[in-house]
C-alpha positions in Angstrom: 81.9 158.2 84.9 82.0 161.8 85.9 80.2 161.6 89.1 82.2 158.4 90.0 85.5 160.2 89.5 84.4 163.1 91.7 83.3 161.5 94.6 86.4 159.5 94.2 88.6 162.7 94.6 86.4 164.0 97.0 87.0 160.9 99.8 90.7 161.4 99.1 90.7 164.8 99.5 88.7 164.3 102.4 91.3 162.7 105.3 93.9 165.6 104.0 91.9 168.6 104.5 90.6 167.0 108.2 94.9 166.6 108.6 95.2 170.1 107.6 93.2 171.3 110.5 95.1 172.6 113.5 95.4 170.0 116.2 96.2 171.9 119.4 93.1 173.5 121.6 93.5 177.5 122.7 95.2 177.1 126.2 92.6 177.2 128.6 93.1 179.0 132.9 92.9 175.3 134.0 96.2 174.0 131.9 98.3 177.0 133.5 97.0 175.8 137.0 99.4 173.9 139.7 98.6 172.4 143.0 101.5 173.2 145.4 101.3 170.2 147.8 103.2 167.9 150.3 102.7 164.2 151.4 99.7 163.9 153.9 100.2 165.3 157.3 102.8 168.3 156.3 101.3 171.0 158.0 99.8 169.5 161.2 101.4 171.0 163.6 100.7 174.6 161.7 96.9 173.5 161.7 97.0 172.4 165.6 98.3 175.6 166.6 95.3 177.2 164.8 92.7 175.2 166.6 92.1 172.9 163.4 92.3 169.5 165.2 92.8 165.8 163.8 95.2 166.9 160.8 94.7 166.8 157.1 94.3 163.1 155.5 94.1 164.5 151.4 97.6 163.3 149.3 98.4 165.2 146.7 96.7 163.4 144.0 93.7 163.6 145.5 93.8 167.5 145.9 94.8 168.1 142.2 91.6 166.4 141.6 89.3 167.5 144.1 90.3 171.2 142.5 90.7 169.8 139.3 93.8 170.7 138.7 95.9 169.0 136.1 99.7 169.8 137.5 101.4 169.7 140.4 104.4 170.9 142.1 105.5 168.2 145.2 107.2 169.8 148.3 108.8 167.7 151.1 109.9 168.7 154.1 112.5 166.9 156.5 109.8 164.6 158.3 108.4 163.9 155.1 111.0 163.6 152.6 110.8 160.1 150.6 114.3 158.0 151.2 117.0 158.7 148.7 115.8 156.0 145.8 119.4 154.4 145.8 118.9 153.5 149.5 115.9 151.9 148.7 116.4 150.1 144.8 117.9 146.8 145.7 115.1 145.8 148.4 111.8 147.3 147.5 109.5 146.5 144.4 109.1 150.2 144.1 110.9 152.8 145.7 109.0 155.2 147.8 110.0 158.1 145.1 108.8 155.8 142.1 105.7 155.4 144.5 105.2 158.9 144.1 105.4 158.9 140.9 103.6 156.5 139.6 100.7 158.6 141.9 101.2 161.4 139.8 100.6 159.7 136.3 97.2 161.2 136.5 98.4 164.2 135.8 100.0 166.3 133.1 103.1 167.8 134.8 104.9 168.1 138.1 107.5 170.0 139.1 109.9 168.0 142.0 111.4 169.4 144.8 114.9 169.6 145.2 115.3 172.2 147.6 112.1 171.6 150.0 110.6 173.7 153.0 113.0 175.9 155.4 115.8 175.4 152.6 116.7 171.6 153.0 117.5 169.4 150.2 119.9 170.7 147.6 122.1 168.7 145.1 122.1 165.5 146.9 118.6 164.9 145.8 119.0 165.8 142.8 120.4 162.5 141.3 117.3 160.9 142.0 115.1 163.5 140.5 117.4 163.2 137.3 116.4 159.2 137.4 113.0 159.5 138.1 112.6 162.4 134.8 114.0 159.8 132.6 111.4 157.2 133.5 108.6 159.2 134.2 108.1 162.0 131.6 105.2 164.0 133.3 108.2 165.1 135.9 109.1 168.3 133.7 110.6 170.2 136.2 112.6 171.3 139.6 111.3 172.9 142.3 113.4 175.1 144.5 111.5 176.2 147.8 112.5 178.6 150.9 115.7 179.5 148.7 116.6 182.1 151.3 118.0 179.6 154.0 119.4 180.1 157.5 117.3 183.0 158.2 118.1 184.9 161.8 117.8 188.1 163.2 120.9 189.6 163.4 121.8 192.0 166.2 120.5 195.0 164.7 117.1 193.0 164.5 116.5 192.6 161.1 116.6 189.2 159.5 119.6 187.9 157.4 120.3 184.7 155.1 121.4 182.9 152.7 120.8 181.3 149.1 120.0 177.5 149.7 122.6 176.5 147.0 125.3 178.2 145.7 126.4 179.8 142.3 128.2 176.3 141.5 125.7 174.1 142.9 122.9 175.8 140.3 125.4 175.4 137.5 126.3 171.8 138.4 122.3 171.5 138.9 122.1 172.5 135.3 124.7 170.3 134.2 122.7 167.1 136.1 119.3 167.9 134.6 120.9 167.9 131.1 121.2 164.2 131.4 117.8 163.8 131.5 117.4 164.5 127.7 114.6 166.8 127.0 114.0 170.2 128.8 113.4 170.5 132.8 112.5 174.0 133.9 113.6 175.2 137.7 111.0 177.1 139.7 111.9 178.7 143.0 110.0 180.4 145.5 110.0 184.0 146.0 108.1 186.1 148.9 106.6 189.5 148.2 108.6 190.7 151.4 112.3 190.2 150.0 111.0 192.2 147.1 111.1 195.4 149.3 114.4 196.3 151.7 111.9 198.4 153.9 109.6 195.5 155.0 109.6 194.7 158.3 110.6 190.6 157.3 112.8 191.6 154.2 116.2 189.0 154.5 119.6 190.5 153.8 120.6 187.7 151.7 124.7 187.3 151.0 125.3 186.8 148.4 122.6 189.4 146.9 119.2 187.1 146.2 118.6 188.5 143.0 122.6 187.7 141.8 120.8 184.0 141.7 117.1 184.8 139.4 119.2 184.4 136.2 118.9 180.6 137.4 115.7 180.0 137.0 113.0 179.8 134.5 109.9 180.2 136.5 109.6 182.2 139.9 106.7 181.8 141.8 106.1 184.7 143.6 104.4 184.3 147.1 102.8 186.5 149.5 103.3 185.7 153.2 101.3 187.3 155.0 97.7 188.1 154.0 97.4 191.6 155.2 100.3 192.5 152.6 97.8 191.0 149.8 96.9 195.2 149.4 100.7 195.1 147.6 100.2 192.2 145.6 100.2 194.8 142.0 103.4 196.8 143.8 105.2 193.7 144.1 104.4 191.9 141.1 106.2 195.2 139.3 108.7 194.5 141.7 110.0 191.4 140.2 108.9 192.5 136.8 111.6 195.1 137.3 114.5 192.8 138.7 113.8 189.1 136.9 116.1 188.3 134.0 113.6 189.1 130.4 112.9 185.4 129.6 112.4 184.1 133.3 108.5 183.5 133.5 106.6 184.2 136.8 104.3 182.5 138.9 102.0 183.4 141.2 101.4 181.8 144.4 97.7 181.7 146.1 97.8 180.7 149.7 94.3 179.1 151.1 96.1 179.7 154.7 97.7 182.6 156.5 100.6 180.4 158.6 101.1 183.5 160.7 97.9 185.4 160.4 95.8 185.8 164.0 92.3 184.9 163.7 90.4 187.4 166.3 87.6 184.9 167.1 89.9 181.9 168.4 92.1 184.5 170.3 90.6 183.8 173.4 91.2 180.1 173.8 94.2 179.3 175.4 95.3 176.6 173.4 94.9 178.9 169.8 98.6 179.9 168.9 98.0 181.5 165.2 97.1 180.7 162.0 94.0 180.9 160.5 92.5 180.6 156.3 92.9 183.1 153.9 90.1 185.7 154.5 87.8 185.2 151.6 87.4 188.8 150.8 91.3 188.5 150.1 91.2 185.5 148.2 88.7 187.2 145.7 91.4 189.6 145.4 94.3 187.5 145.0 92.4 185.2 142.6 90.6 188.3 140.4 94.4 189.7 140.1 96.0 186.4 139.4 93.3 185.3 136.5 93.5 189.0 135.1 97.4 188.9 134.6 97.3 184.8 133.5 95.2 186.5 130.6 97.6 189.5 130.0 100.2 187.0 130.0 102.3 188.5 132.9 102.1 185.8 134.9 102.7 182.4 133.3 101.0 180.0 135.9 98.9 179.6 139.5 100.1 178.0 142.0 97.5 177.2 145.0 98.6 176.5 148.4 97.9 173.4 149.5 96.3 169.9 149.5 96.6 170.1 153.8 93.7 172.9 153.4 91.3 170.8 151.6 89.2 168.8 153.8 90.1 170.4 157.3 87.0 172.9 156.9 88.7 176.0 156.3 86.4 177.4 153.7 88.9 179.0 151.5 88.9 175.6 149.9 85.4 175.0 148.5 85.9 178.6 147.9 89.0 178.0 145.8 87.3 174.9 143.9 83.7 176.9 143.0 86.6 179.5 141.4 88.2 176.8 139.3 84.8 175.7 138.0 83.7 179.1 137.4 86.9 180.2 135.4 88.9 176.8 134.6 87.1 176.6 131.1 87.9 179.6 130.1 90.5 180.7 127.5 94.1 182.4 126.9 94.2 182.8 123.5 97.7 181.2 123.8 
C-alpha cells in the first residue's frame, strides 16, 4: 500500500514541478538581430555606379534567412513603395502590402516603414500600417528613416534640413498606433554625423533634431561614411548623452559604403563611387556592436542590406560566418 501511494504522489507531483520550471530561454545575439532591407532592386542604381553590374535579385525574406536572422525592419523608397492597401482592397485577392506580409510570417518581428528613404512617406501611410498590425501580429513596430528631410546646402555651404514629420504629426502618429491594441515601438534613423555640429555633413535641422528623440523608442544609430567608423565609441556617447533615459538604441552595420571611393576601380571610366564595407572595418564595427549588445548599451543590430547579399561584395559572407560564429551566443537577459 505504501509504495503504491508514493509513486502515486510522485506522478502527480511530477507535471507540477516540470510547470514550475522557467519557460523562457536566456536571450541569445541572434534574437536582438534585424535585417534592414528593401523590396528587390532598391539600390541598383547605387551598385551600377560602383561597377557591380546586373543588380541585386535577394527579397527580403530571403536575406533574413540567408544571415539567419529572425527580424526585420522593411524600407521603401518612392520607386518601390507598395500601393496604399485602400487603393488596392476591393480588386486584388491580396493587396500588395498584405503580400508583404504574409512574406514576413517567417519571422519573428518587423518593424514597417512609415517614413522611407530620402524622408518620404509620413502619416499618410500610416493607416495602412495600423491595418496591417492588427492582422498581422509579427508587425510590432514603425520605422522612421532619413528623418532629417530636405537636406541642401545653404549659402554658407553647410547642409540644412528638416524633421520628416512634425511635432503634431508624431503625436497624431501616436494616437493612430494606439488603435492597434497592443504595443508598437517607433524606430528612426540617426547618422553619426548629425551627432557632431563640427562634421563636415552635420544638418542644421529646424526645428532642433533632438527637440523630436523623446518620440521614439528605439534609435538606430548609423554611420555614413566608413572612414568615420574610427568615432563609432565617440558617437555612441554622443547619443547616450542627448537620448531621452528610456529610449533604447540601435546600432546600424552597413555591408556598403554608398559614398566611399574604392582606389582599384578609380581608373575605369564608368566607376562613379561606392564600394563594400572594408572588412578590416566591419570587424571593428561588428566587435564593438556585439561588445555593447552584451553590456546592454545597445539594445539591437541592425545590418544593412538584403541588396549586398548575392552581388559579390564580400562583406556579406563575411557578415553571415559572424552570425554563425556569435548568433548562439548569450545575453544573460
Amino acid at each position: 500500500m505504501r509504495p503504491t501511494l508514493a509513486l502515486l504522489l510522485t506522478l502527480l507531483c511530477a507535471p507540477l514541478a516540470t510547470y514550475a520550471q522557467p519557460t523562457s530561454k536566456p536571450a541569445t545575439v541572434r534574437d536582438h538581430l534585424w535585417l534592414f532591407a528593401c523590396p528587390p532592386g532598391g539600390d541598383a542604381e547605387y551598385l551600377e555606379n560602383a561597377g557591380y553590374r546586373g543588380g541585386s535579385r535577394m527579397t527580403p525574406v530571403e536575406g533574413a534567412h540567408w544571415l539567419d536572422i529572425p527580424n526585420l525592419v522593411f524600407v521603401t523608397q518612392d520607386h518601390t513603395r507598395p500601393s496604399l492597401r485602400w487603393t488596392e482592397i476591393k480588386w486584388k485577392a491580396k493587396t500588395t502590402m498584405d503580400q508583404w506580409a504574409i512574406s514576413f510570417e517567417s519571422l519573428k518581428k518587423v518593424s514597417w516603414s512609415a517614413v522611407g528613404s530620402s524622408g518620404s512617406g509620413g502619416l499618410k501611410t500610416l493607416p495602412d500600417i495600423v491595418s496591417m498590425a492588427k492582422t498581422y501580429p509579427h508587425v510590432t513596430s514603425v520605422y522612421l528613416d532619413d528623418f532629417v528631410k530636405d537636406r541642401h546646402r545653404r549659402p554658407d555651404k553647410a547642409f540644412a534640413g528638416r524633421p520628416a514629420m512634425s511635432e503634431e504629426e508624431l503625436k497624431s502618429m501616436r494616437a493612430q498606433l494606439a488603435k492597434v491594441g497592443r504595443p508598437m515601438e517607433v524606430w528612426t534613423t540617426l547618422y553619426a554625423y548629425d551627432l557632431d555640429p563640427q562634421h563636415p555633413d552635420y544638418t542644421h535641422c529646424e526645428p532642433p533634431l533632438v527637440d523630436s528623440l523623446k518620440h521614439f523608442d528605439v534609435i538606430v544609430l548609423w554611420t555614413w561614411k566608413s572612414d568615420d567608423l574610427k568615432d563609432l565609441e565617440k558617437n555612441l556617447a554622443r547619443l547616450e548623452a542627448v537620448k531621452p533615459k528610456d529610449t533604447k538604441i540601435a546600432l546600424g552595420l552597413y555591408l556598403w559604403d554608398y559614398t566611399g571611393v574604392d582606389e582599384q576601380k578609380k581608373a575605369d571610366p564608368t566607376y562613379r563611387f561606392g564600394k563594400p564595407t572594408p572588412l578590416d572595418l566591419m570587424e571593428l564595427q561588428c566587435g564593438l556592436g556585439l561588445k555593447w549588445l552584451k553590456e546592454g548599451r545597445v539594445r539591437d543590430l541592425v545590418i544593412l542590406g538584403n541588396t549586398h547579399l548575392d552581388i559579390g561584395a564580400p562583406s556579406a559572407p563575411w557578415m553571415r560566418q559572424w552570425i554563425k560564429q556569435h548568433g548562439a551566443e548569450k545575453l544573460g537577459r
